[in-house]
N, C-alpha and C positions, 0 to 999 in steps of 0.2 A: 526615483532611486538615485544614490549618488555618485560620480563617476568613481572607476575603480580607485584611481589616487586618491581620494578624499578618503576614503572606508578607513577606519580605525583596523592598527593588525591583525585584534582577535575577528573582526568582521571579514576580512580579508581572508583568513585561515579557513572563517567555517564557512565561504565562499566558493574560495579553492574545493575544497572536502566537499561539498554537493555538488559542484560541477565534475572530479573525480567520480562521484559515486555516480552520477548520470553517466556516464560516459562508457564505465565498464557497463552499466547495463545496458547499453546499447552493441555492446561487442558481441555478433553471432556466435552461440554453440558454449559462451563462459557462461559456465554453471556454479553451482558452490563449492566443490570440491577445489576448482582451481582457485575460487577465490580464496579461499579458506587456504589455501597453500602460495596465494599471492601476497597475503596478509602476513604470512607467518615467515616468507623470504625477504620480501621489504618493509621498513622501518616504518615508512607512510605513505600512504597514497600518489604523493607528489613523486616518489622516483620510479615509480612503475608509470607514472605519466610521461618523465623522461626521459625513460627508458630508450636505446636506440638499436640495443643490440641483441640482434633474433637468437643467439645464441642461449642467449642468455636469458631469455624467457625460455627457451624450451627447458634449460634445466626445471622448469618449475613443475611438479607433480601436474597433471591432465593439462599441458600443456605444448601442443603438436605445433609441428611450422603451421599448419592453415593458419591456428588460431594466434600463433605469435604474429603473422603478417600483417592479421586484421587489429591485434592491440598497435603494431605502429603506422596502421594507416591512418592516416591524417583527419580522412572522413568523419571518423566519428568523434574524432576531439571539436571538428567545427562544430558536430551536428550536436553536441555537450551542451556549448556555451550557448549555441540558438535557445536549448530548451530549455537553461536555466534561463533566460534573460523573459522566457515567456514564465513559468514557474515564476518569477519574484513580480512579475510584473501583477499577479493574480495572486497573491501574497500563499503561496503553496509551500507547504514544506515538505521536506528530502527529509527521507527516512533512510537511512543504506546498511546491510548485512555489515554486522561486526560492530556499528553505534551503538552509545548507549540507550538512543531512541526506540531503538528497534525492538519489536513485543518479543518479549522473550521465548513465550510459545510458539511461535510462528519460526523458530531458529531452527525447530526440531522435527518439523516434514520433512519429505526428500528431497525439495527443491523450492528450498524457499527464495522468494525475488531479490536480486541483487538491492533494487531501488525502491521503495516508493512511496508515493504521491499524495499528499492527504492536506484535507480541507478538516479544521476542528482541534480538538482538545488529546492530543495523543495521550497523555497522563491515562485516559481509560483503557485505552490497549493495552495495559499492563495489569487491569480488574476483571476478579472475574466475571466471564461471558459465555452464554448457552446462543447455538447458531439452532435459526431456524429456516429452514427454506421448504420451497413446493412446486406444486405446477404453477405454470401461469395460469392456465385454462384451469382454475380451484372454481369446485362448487363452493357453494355462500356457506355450505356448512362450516367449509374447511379453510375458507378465508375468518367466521366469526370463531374459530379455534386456536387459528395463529393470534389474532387481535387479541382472544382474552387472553392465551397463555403470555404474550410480551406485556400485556398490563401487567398482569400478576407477576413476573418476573420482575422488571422495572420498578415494580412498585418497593420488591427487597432487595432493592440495587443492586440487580445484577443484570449487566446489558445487556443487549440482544443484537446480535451480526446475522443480516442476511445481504443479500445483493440488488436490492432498488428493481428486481424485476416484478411486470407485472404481476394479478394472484397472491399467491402465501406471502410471498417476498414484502411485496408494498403493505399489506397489511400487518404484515409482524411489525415491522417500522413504526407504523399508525398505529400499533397498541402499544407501543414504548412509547412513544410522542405524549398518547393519551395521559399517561402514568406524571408526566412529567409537570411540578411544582414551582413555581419558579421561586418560592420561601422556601421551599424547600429542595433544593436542585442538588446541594450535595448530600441527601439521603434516597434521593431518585437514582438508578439505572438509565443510562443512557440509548442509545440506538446506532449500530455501527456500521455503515455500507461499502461492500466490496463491489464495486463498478464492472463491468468486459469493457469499458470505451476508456479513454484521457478524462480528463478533469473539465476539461471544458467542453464535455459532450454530454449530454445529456437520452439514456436512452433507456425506457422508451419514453418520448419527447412531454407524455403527458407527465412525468413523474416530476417537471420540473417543481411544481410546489413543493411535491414532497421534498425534494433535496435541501429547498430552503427551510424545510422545519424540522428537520434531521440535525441542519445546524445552528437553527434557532432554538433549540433546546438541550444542546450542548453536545452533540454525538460527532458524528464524525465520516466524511465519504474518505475512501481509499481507491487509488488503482495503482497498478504496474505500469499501466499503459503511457508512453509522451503523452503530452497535453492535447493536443487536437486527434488522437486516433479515435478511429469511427468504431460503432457496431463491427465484430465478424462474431461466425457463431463457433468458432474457434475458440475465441478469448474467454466463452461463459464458463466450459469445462476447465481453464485453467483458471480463472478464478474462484472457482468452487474450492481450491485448494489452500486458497488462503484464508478462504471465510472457514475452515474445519482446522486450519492451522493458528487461527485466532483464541480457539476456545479447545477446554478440557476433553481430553480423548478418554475414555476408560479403557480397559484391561482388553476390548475388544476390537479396539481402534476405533470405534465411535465416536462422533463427538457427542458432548451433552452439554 
């Protein structure tokens, strides 16, 4: 990587801009509401990072002294640049609420993640995609069902997002992988995985193949989570929200 002085401006900008958009999502209790009202008070990013005066963030809609104290405590600006410096160093891209990168579906839950994290081809987060997910503990019936239904899907190019857990999960994966051409890769469906860990976790630990042929066939892992955060079984139910907020809801809030 090259020292910050050498970076060309626009490199420097969209620099700056991931390490802002890390930063507020590491801010406790900032949800979208205020962001969405931080975006729409300041002009860019960079002056709510200079921000110095608590008054003046409270004017902002869901924005209280606790959470104003924690946008000018220092902590989390360090703890910003730490986790970009580890993101670039493992070539990860920053996705952040209100970019143009960001899946447009995924805007319209009720709490979509300020940041995140992904390994892969984003261009497909914006195609359509049917989530499948299951138990771990799947009988073989219900494992060789998810398998066929992501071939058969994949195969009419339309991806398949589940979460890399063992069961339904890994095998949905494994039947999008199946489907996949490599003369034919842009008439294939991809395979798209929503993590509970960081990016450089791998869990559960035997799925590390799989991760690599998830991106060896063009798909893509995602989390919310810093880079090195571990398993909790906390992070699965909040994950589940993005893997339903990736794909089409019907009339009944389902996804399909």
């Amino acid at each position: 990587m090259l020292p910050f002085c050498l970076l060309e401006d626009k490199e420097k900008r969209n620099m700056e801009k991931e390490v802002y958009l890390i930063w507020l999502s590491m801010i406790p209790k900032l949800g979208k509401n205020p962001i969405k009202a931080i975006r729409e008070s300041y002009p860019n990013l960079e002056m709510i990072w200079k921000e110095k005066n608590t008054e003046e963030l409270k004017k902002i809609p869901g924005i209280g002294e606790k959470i104003a104290n924690e946008i000018l405590n220092p902590k989390w600006k360090k703890e910003a640049w730490k986790e970009w410096e580890k993101v670039k160093k493992h070539k990860i891209q920053v996705i952040g609420f209100g970019e143009d990168n960001y899946p447009p579906l995924l805007k319209e839950i009720y709490d979509p993640p300020i940041c995140l994290y992904a390994f892969g081809d984003l261009e497909i987060l914006k195609e359509p995609s049917v989530a499948i997910v299951g138990s771990r503990m799947a009988s073989d019936y219900a494992k060789q069902v998810a398998y066929y239904l992501a071939y058969q899907l994949a195969s009419k190019k339309i991806h398949v997002v589940s979460g890399m857990a063992k069961g339904v999960d890994s095998y949905s994966h494994k039947g999008a992988i199946r489907a996949y051409d490599k003369k034919e890769k842009e008439k294939m469906g991809k395979t798209i995985a929503v993590i509970g860990t960081g990016l450089g976790e791998v869990y559960p630990k035997e799925n590390e193949k799989l991760r690599d042929e998830i991106l060896a066939s063009g798909g893509v892992i995602l989390s919310e989570y810093p880079m090195e955060t571990k398993a909790n079984r906390y992070h699965f139910p909040e994950r589940n929200r993005i893997i339903s907020g990736l794909t089409r809801r019907n009339h009944c809030g389902r996804s399909w």
